[in-house]
C-alpha positions in Angstrom: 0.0 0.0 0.0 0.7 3.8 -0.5 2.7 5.3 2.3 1.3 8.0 4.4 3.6 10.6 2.9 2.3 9.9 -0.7 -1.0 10.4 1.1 -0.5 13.4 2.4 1.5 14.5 -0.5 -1.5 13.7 -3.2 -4.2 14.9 -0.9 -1.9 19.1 -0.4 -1.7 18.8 -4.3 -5.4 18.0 -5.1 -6.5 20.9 -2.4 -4.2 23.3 -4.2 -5.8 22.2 -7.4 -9.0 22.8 -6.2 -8.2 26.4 -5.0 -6.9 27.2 -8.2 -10.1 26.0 -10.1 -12.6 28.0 -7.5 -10.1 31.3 -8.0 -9.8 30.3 -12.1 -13.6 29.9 -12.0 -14.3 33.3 -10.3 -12.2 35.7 -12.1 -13.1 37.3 -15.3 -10.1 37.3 -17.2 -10.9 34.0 -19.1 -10.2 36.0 -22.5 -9.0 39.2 -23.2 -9.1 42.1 -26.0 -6.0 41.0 -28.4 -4.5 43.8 -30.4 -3.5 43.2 -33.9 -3.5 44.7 -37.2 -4.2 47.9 -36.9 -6.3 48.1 -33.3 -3.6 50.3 -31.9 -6.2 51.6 -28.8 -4.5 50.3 -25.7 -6.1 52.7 -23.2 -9.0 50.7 -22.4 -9.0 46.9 -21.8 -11.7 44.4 -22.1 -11.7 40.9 -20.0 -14.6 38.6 -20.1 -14.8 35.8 -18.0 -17.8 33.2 -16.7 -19.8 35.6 -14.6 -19.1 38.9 -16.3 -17.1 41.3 -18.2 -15.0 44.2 -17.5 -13.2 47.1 -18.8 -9.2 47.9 -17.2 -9.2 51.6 -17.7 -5.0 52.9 -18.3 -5.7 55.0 -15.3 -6.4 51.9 -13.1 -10.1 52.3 -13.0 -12.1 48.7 -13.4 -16.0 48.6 -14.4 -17.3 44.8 -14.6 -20.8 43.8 -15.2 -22.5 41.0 -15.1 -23.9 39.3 -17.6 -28.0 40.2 -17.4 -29.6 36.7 -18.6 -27.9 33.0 -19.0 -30.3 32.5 -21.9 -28.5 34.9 -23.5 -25.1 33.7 -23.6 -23.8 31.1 -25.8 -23.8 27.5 -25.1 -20.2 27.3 -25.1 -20.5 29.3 -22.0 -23.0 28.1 -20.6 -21.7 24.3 -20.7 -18.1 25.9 -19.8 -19.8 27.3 -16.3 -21.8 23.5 -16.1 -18.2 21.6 -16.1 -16.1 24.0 -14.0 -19.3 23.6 -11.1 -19.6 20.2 -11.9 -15.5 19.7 -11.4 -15.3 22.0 -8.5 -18.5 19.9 -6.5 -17.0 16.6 -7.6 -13.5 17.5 -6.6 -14.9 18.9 -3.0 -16.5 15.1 -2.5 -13.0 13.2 -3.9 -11.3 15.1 -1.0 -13.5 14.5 1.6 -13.8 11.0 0.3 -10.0 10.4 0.3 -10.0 12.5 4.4 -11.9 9.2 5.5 -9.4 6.5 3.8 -5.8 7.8 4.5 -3.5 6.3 7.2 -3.3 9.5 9.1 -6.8 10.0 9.7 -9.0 8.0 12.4 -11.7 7.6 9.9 -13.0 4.5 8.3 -11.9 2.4 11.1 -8.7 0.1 11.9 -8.7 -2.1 8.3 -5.6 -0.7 6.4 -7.3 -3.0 3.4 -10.7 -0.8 3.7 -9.2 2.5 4.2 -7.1 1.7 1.1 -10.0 1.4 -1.0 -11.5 4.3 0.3 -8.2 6.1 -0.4 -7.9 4.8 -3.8 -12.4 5.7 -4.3 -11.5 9.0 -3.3 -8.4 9.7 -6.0 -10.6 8.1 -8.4 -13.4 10.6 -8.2 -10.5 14.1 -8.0 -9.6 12.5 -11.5 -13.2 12.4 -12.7 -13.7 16.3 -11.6 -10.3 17.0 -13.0 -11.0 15.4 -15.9 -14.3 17.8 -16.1 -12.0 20.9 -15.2 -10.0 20.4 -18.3 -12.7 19.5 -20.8 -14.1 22.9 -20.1 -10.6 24.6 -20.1 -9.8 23.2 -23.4 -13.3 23.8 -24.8 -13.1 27.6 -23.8 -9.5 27.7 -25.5 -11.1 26.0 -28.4 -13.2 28.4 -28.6 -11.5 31.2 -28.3 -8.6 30.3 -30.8 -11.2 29.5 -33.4 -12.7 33.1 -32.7 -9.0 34.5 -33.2 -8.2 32.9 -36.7 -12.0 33.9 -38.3 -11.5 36.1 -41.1 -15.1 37.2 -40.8 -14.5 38.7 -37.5 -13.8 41.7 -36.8 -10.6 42.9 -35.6 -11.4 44.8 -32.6 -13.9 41.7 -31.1 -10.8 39.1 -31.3 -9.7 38.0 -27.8 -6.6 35.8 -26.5 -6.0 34.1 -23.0 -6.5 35.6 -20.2 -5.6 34.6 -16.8 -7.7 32.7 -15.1 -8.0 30.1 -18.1 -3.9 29.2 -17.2 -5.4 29.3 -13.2 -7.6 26.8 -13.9 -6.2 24.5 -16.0 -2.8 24.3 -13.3 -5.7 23.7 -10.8 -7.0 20.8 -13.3 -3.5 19.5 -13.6 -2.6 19.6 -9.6 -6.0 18.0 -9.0 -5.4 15.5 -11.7 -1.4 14.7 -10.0 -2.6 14.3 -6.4 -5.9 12.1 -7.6 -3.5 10.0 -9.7 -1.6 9.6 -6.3 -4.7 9.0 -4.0 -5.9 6.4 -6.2 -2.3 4.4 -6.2 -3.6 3.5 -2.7 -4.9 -0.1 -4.1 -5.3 -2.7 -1.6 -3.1 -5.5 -1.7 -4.4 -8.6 -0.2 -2.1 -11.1 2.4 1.0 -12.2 0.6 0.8 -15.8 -0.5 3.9 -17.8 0.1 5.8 -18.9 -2.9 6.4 -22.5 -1.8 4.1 -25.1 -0.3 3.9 -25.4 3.8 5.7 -28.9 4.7 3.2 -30.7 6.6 4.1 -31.5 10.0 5.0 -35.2 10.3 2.2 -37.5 12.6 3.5 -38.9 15.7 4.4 -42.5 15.2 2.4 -44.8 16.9 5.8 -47.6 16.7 7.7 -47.6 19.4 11.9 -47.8 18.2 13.9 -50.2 19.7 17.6 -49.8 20.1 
């Protein structure tokens, strides 16, 4: 079985993951206003993220607003802000799944075999939400890439990363190392010996005469 230190190790990385996804899923800087060609305006800023949008000013004033209706938005979006919950909510149960299994916690009771596969449930499930994490990352970056290289569109509306995107996919990736580590916690069963036990020789019931 895993050591305790792997444990420990897997469960600090998948919490630091998760922070990163609820920070990457909060701010608005998912995409930001690219200048090329000819868009030579720098003194405003535009950001628009999950929740809203906003505007960096050149004199350090910020206006965000949020977006009025969720009908309104594209489904891109929309299924974007579905996985990042859905990854966030599953990765908060794969923690508190794997709190119950590891060898440093009194949870789950005294079988090291139980505990194990609790452990390795737990890892199992921060994969699955990390898995969601990244789908939606790379869907958004998709997205936004495809946007960038349409000849139709106009120059001024084209957008490139922002930060938050890079946020959440380290989150993604953290939650993905320390889930992969969680879920190495396999039980192994008793060790079978390798050769047969001799059997232990009956008394003899013939006495030996010298």
């Amino acid at each position: 079985m895993a050591n305790s230190g792997l444990q420990i190790l897997g469960f600090a990385l998948s919490l630091m993951g998760l922070i990163g996804l609820i920070v990457g899923t909060i701010l608005p800087q998912w995409k930001m206003s690219a200048y090329v060609g000819d868009n030579i305006i720098t003194a405003v800023s535009m950001y628009q993220g999950l929740w809203m949008s906003c505007a960096f000013q050149s004199t350090g004033q910020i206006q965000c607003k949020v977006y009025d209706s969720i009908l309104q938005l594209d489904s891109a979006l929309q299924a974007t802000r579905a996985l990042m919950i859905v990854g966030i909510i599953v990765t908060v149960a794969g923690l508190g799944v794997a709190t119950m299994g590891m060898k440093c916690s009194n949870c789950g009771g005294d079988d090291k075999i139980k505990k194990s596969r609790i452990t390795m449930t737990g890892g199992i499930i921060l994969l699955i939400g990390s898995l969601a994490a990244t789908i939606a990352c790379s869907w958004f970056a998709h997205n936004i890439i495809k946007e960038f290289y349409n000849p139709f569109a106009p120059v001024n509306s084209k957008y490139e990363f922002g930060l938050a995107i890079f946020i959440a996919w380290a989150g993604a990736f953290l939650d993905i190392i320390g889930g992969a580590m969680l879920a190495a916690s396999c039980p192994k069963g008793k060790p079978t010996p390798k050769y047969p036990i001799a059997a232990t020789r009956p008394p003899s019931s013939t006495k030996e005469f010298v």
